[in-house]
N, C-alpha and C positions, 0 to 999 in steps of 0.2 A: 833668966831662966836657964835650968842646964839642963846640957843634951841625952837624949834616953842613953843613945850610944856614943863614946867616944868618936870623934872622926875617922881614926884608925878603923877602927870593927864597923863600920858604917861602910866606910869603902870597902872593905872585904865582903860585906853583905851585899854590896849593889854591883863587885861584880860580880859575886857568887850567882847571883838572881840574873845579871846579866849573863853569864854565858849558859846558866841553865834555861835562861829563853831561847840564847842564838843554839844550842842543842835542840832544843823541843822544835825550834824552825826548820833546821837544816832536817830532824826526823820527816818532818811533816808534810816535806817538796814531796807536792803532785809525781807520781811518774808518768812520763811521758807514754803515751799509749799512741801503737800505731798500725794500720789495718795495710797490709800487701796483697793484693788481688791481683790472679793471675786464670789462665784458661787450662792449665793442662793438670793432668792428673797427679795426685800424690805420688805415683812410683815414679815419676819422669826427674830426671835428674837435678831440671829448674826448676821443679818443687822442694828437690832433698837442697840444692843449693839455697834456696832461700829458709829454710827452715835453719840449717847452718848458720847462715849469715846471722838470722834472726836472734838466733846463741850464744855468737857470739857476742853481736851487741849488746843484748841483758849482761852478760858476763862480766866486759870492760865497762857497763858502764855501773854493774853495781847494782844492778837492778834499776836502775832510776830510764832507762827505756826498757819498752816493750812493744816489742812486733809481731804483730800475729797474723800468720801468712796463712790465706784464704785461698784455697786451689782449686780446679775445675767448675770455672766459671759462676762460684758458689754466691759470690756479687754481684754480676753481669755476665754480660756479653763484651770481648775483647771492644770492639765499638761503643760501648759506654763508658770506657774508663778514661778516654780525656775527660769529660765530661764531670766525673766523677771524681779525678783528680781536684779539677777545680774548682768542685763545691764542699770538698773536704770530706767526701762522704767515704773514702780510702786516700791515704798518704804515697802509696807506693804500689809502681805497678809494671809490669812486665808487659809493652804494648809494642806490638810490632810497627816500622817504619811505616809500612804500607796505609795499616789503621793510622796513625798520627799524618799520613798524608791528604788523607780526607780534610782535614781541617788547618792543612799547612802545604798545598801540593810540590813544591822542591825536596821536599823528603822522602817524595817518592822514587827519588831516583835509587838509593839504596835499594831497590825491592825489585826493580827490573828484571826480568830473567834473563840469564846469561851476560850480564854487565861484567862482571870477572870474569876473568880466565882462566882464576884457581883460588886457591885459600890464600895464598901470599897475595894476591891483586888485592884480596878481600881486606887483609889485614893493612894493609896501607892505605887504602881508601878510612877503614875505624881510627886508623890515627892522622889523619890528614887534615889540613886546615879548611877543606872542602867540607867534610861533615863539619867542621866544629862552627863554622860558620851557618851552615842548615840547623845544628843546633839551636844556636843562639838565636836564629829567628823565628823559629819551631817557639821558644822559649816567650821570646817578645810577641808573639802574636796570641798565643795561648795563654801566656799566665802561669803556666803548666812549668817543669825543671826537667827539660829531659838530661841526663847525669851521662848515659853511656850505651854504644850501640851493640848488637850480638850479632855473631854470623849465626845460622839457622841450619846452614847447609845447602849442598848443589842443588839446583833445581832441578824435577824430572822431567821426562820429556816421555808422553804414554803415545806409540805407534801401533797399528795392525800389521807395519813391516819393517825390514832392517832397515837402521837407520847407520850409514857405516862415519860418516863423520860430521862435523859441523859446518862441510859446504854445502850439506842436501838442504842446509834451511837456508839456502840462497834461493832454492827454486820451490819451496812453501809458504802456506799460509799459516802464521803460526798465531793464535788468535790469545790474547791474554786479558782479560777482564781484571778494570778494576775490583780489588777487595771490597766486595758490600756482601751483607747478610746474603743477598741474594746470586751471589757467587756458589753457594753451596748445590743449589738446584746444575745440572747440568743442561750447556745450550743445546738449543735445538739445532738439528742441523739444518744450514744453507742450502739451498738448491746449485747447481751448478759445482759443487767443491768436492 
């Protein structure tokens, strides 16, 4: 029996068909969708930065990701987002050490007040093998990827009187509560203080 098409034009047709598949494929890849939830408002700078970042990764990657950054707390609560990381219900998020210390407490030590001395103490502590180690167990215990830590800025310190340097809090009480939802209520005051 002879063949419809010579073997030549036969091959020509099965790759022509072939790479008009692997075309129609590569069209066809899912893009990558991704949800960044975060607590502070769109005009804050780690809104405009992530809306950035968010740009330029569609950019480089061609549109094949998408990130779409979710701001003032329109997810959650800063406190639900471990949580939330790890049931995939947001990919990326902007959680301060304190909250990731609720559910990993060595990570709390970044959040200390007055643990630095300045911004340079600060910045060598975000590259030091001491975080990356807190990292990495933060990571192992949670399931979670924390990627990279932020300084926030100096802590304040609110008096009724001049405070003239940082020996006067050798002879106070300086009272500092864990980060919970119920941080925001102010304590009541002690008797005696």
């Amino acid at each position: 029996m002879k063949s419809f098409l010579p073997r030549r034009r036969a091959a020509m047709v099965l790759l022509a068909l072939g790479s008009a598949m692997a075309l129609q494929a590569a069209q066809a890849q899912p893009v990558l969708q991704f949800k960044w939830g975060h607590v502070y408002e769109p005009a804050s700078i780690f809104h405009q930065q992530a809306e950035l970042a968010a740009r330029k990764i569609a950019e480089q990657s061609e549109g094949k990701i998408k990130i779409e950054v979710v701001p003032a707390s329109k997810l959650g609560q800063e406190a639900d987002f471990p949580l939330m990381l790890a049931n995939d219900a947001m990919q990326i998020a902007y959680v301060g050490q304190a909250t990731l210390a609720e559910g990993y407490p060595p990570l709390s030590l970044g959040s200390y007040p007055f643990a630095f001395k300045d911004l340079d103490h600060m910045r060598k502590y975000l590259a030091s093998p001491l975080l990356a180690d807190l990292m990495k167990g933060y990571n192992e215990k949670s399931g979670n990827r924390m990627v990279a830590s932020v300084y926030y800025g100096a802590r304040q310190v609110t008096s009724p009187g001049r405070w003239p340097g940082p020996r006067t809090f050798a002879t106070c009480a300086c009272t500092c509560p864990p980060p919970r939802p119920t941080s925001c209520f102010p304590p009541r005051s002690t008797p005696g203080r």
